[in-house]
N, C-alpha and C positions, 0 to 999 in steps of 0.2 A: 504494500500500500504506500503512495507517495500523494502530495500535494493533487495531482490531477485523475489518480482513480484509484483503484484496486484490482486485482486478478480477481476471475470467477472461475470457479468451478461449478459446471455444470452436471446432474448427475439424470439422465433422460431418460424415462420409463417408457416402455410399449407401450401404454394406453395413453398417456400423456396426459394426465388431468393437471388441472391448479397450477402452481407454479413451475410443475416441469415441462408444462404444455405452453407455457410463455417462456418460458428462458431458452425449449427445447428450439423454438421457433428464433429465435437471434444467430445471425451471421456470428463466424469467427472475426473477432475484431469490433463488431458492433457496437452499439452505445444502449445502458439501459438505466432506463426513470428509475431512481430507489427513494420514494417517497419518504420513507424512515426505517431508521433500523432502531435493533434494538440493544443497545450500549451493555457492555460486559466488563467486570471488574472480576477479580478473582483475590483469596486469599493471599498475599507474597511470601507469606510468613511461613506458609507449607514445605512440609519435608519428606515427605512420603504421598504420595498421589495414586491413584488406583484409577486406569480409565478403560470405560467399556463404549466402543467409537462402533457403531453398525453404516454401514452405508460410506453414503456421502459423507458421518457425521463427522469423520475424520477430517476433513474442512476445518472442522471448529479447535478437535484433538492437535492437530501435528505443532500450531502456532500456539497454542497455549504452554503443551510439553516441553516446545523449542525455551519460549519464556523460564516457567520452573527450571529447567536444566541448567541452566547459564545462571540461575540463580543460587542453584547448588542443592537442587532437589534430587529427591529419587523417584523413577518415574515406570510405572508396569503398564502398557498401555495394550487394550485386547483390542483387535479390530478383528470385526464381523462383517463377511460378507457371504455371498450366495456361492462362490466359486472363485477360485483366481483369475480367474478372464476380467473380475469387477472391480479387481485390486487397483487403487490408484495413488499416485504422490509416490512409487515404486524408489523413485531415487533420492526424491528429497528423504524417506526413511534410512535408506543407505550410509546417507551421509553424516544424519543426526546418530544414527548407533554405532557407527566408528567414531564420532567425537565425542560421545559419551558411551563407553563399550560396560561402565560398570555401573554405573549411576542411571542406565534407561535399558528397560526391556521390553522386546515389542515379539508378543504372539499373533497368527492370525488364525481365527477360526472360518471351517467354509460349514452352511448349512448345507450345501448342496452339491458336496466335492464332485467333481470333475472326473475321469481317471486320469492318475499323478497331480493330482491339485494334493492330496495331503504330503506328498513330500517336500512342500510347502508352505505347511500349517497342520493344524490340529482339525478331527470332525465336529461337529458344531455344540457350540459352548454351552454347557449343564451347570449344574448344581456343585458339583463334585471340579468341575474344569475351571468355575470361580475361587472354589478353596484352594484346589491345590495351587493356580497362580497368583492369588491376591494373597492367601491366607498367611500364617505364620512371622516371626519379624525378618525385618527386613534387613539393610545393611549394618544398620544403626543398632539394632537389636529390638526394636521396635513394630507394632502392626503400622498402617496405613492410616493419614491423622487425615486424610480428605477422599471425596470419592465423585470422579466425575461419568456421567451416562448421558450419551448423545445419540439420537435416530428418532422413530416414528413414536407417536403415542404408544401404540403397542408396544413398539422392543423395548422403550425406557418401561413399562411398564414389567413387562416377563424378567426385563434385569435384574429392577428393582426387588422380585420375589424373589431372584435366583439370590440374590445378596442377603435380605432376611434370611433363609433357608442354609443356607451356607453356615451362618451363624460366626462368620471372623471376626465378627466387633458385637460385644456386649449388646445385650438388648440395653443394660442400663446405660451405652453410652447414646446422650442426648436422649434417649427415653423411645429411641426406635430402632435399635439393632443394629446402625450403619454408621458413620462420619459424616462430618458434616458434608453437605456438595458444596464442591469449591469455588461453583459459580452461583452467585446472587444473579436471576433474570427480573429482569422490570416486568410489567409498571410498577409492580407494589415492595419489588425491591429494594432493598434500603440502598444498595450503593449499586445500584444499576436500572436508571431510569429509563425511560422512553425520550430521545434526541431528535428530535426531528431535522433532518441532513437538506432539506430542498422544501421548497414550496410546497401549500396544498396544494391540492390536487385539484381540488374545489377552489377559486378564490373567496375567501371572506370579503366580505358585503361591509362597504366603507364605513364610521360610525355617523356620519349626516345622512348617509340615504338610511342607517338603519333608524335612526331617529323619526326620518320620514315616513316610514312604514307603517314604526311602534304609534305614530298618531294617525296614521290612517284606519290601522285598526281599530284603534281607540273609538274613533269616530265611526266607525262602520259600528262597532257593539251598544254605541250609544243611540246611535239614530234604530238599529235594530228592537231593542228595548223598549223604545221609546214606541215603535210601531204596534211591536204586541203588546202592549199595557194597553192600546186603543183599544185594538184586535179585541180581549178580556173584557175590555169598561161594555161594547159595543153589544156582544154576547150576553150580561149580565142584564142589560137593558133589554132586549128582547126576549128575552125570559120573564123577566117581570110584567112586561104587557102582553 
């Protein structure tokens, strides 16, 4: 990311709905409207990180890990996918675990190995596949003091059981079985709000025409009122006679 944009990654499903059916549709090189994003802070203070990346989510995984490491973290990073054909950032991982060969480790699980996709990775990640890589202490002598999960509703969801069930961190710790997550997401995030990066989308309506309106309506509900209080009196009368 630099002053005039950012790279995307683009990750494009066969059916194409919602947003992979707009991003799927942009030229290489193309330009695209991001109305707003949604601003990410993370703990710095972390020393042990645990991340579970499905998909694309690794997008959000590889630059955060890269930050921790350099900060002098320890970092287990499980990325999930369907097969190795889906594998992506192949090299930028290359590079980051030869520069940190002892301090980062990165497994990959495939749900749907390939033949010779698991000489490659592990078959796809259980109950049992979170303990034995998250679990136990780590360099330090220590468990894992944060836990990061990235992908669809669902998968953050089956993770999240696979992590209670696993049972590597106390239920007493923080009072729900896991570590904290190391990223606060907005809106109602304490340190990670909603930033609005561009224009609406919509423009907002000036505050002199909106003045003008708020008294037009005004005046439409009063002259309205004013009619059916007739309307009432007019009705009341002709009942009486």
């Amino acid at each position: 990311m630099d002053a005039d944009g950012f790279e995307l990654a683009v990750k494009i499903y066969v059916d194409r709905q919602g947003v992979s059916a707009y991003l799927g549709a942009l030229e290489v090189g193309a330009l695209a409207h991001v109305p707003e994003i949604r601003a990410m802070d993370y703990h710095r203070d972390s020393r042990r990180v645990a991340m579970m990346c499905f998909g694309i989510g690794v997008n959000e995984c590889l630059p955060l890990g890269k930050r921790l490491l350099e900060r002098g973290a320890e970092v287990r990073m499980a990325i999930l996918d369907r097969d190795a054909s889906r594998v992506v950032f192949g090299r930028e991982f290359a590079k980051l675990e030869a520069a940190y060969p002892t301090s980062l480790r990165v497994r990959r699980y495939f749900s749907r190995p390939r033949p010779g996709d698991l000489e490659q990775g592990y078959p796809r990640i259980d109950v049992a596949a979170v303990s034995d890589f998250f679990g136990g202490n780590w360099i330090d002598g220590k468990p894992a003091d944060y836990l990061e999960i990235v992908g669809s509703g669902r998968n953050e969801r089956d993770a999240y059981e696979m992590v209670l069930e696993a049972g590597i961190w106390s239920k007493a710790h923080v009072g729900k079985g896991h570590p904290p997550f190391i990223i606060m997401k907005g809106p109602d995030g304490f340190n990670a709000p909603w930033r609005p990066l561009s224009p609406p989308e919509i423009p907002e309506t000036p505050r002199s025409t909106s003045r003008f309106v708020a008294a037009g309506i005004s005046a439409l509900v009063v002259v309205g009122l004013t009619w059916f209080a007739r309307f009432v009196a007019r009705r009341r009368c002709r009942k009486r006679a």
